[in-house]
N, C-alpha and C positions, 0 to 999 in steps of 0.2 A: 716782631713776629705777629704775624696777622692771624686771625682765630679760624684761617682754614687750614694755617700752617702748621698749628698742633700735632704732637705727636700722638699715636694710637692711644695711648695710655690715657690722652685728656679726650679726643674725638668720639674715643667708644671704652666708657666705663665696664669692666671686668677684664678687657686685653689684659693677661699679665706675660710683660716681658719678662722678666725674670725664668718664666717657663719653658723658654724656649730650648728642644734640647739642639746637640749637631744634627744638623742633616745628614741624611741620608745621601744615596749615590755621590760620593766625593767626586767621582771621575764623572759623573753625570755634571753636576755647578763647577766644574773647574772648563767643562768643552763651553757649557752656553757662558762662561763669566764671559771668555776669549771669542765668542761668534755675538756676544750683544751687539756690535754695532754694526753687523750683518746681515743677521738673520731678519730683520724688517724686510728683505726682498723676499724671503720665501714666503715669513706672510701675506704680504702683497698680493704674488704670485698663486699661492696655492688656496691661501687659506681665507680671503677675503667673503668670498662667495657663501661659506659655513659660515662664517663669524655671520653676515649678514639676515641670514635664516634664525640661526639662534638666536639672535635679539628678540627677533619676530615673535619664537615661540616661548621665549622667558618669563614673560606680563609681569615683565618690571614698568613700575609706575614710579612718576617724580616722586620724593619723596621718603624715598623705600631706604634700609640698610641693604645694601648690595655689595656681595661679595664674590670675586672671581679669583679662581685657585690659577695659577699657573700662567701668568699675564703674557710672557714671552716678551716679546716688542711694543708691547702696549699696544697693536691696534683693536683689538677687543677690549680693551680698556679705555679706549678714547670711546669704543659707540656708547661704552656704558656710564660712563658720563655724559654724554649729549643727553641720553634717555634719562639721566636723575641727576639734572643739574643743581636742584636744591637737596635733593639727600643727601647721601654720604655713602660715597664708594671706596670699596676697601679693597686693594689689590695684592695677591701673596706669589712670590716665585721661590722656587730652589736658589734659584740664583742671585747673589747678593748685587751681581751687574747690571742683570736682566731688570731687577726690584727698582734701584738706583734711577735709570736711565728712564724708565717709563714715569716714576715721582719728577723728575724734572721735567721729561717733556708735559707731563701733564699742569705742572705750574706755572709754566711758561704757558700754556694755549689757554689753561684755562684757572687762571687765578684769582676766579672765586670761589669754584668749584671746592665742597670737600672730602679730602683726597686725600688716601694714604695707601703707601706701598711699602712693602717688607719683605726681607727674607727669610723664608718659616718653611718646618716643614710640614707637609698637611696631615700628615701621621700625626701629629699630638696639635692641631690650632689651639693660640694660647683665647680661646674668648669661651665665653659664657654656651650656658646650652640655650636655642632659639633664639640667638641674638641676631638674625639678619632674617630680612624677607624675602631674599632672592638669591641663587647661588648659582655662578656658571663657572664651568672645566672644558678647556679645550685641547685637546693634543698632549694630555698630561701622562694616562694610563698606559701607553707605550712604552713608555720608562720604568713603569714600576711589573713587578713580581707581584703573583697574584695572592698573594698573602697580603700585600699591603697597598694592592688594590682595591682588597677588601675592608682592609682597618679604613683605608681613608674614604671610604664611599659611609662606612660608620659615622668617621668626622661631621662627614655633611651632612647626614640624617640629624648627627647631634645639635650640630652650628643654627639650622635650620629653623622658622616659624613651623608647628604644625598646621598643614594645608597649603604651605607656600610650594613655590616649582624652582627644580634646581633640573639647568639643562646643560647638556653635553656633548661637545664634539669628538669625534674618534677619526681617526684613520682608517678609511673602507677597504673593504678586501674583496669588493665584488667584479675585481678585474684579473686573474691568472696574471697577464703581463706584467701590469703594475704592481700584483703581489710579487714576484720573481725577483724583480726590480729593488724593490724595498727590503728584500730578503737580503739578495745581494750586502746590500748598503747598510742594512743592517749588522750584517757579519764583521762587514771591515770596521765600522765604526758604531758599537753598541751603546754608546755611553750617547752620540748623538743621534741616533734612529732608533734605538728602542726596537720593538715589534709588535707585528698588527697584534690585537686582541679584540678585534669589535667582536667576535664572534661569537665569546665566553661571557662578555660582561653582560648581556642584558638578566642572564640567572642573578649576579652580583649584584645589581642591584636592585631584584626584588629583595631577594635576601639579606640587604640592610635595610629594608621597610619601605622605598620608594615603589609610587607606582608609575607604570610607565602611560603615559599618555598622549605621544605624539612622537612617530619615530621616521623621521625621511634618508634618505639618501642625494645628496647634491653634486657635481661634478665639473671641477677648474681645470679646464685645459685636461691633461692627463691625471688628477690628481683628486682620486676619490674620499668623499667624507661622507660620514653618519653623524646626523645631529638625533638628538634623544632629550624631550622634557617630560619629566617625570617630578608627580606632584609627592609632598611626606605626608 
């Protein structure tokens, strides 16, 4: 075992596995366990163009602890390693498939890099308070209940450097069609589309102590997003 190969427990001193409780939404990690080796095309597809902005407005530097909730497919996990190829980047999903598949591709493309991926839920992260300098969530808050949109926007206040920037992508609702759409697809399948909430969350997160600092709108093909970085 090569010393980027280490587990959390050795890479970032206070991780305590032992704390991890179940996850939340069962029917939520049981859809994305059976679409991980799918869903890479909607990222692709939808979501590249945001992932791409929110780097921009992250001011993650080499170097940094960086941590990203909700990896998906890992390609917001690959730019965030090109950007801090000698820190250490920590990657968490719901999903124990999702978590799996982005830890391998990433060892393969990039096996120096240090790198870890887990299945956690972000309601209770098992790490220290202020232990990373950068924190990004993309397309996460759709799935959750806004009780525990709130506890986890808490998490990141707590996870967080104070002064550092923790930025966020959401799903836009600034299209009628595209909401209808979503709506729909929502209905039939909740556990994998979730629903918009860009709407409600920027109270949410002053409300856990962040402030907001830079808030755009971007747009793939039919497929709107709101990016949001906000400093603690």
């Amino acid at each position: 075992m090569n010393s980027n190969s280490k587990p959390l427990e050795i890479l970032l001193p206070g991780f305590r596995a032992d704390r991890l409780p179940r996850t939340i939404a069962h029917h939520t990690r049981r859809v994305y366990d059976r679409m991980a080796f799918l869903y890479p095309l909607s990222t692709y597809f939808n979501h590249s163009k945001a992932h791409k902005l929110a780097v921009e407005l992250s001011g993650i530097e080499d170097g940094m602890r960086v941590l990203e909730v909700a990896t998906g497919s890992g390609e917001m996990f690959r730019r965030l390693v090109r950007r801090n190829p000698s820190g250490l980047t920590v990657g968490l999903d719901l999903s124990p498939n999702m978590a799996a598949r982005t830890q391998r591709m990433l060892r393969r493309k990039h096996p120096e890099a240090r790198v870890a991926c887990q299945a956690v839920d972000a309601r209770h992260m098992p790490f220290n308070d202020g232990m990373f300098d950068a924190l990004m969530c993309c397309y996460l808050f759709e799935l959750l209940g806004r009780e525990d949109i709130a506890r986890t926007l808490r998490e990141f206040h707590r996870v967080l450097r104070p002064g550092r920037r923790f930025t966020l992508v959401l799903i836009g609702q600034d299209s009628p069609a595209f909401n209808h759409a979503y709506h729909v697809a929502g209905s039939l399948v909740p556990a994998f589309w979730g629903r918009q909430v860009e709407n409600f969350i920027p109270p949410l997160i002053e409300a856990a102590g962040f402030r907001i600092i830079a808030d755009h709108r971007v747009r793939q093909g039919y497929y709107p997003s709101r990016v949001l970085a906000m400093e603690k």
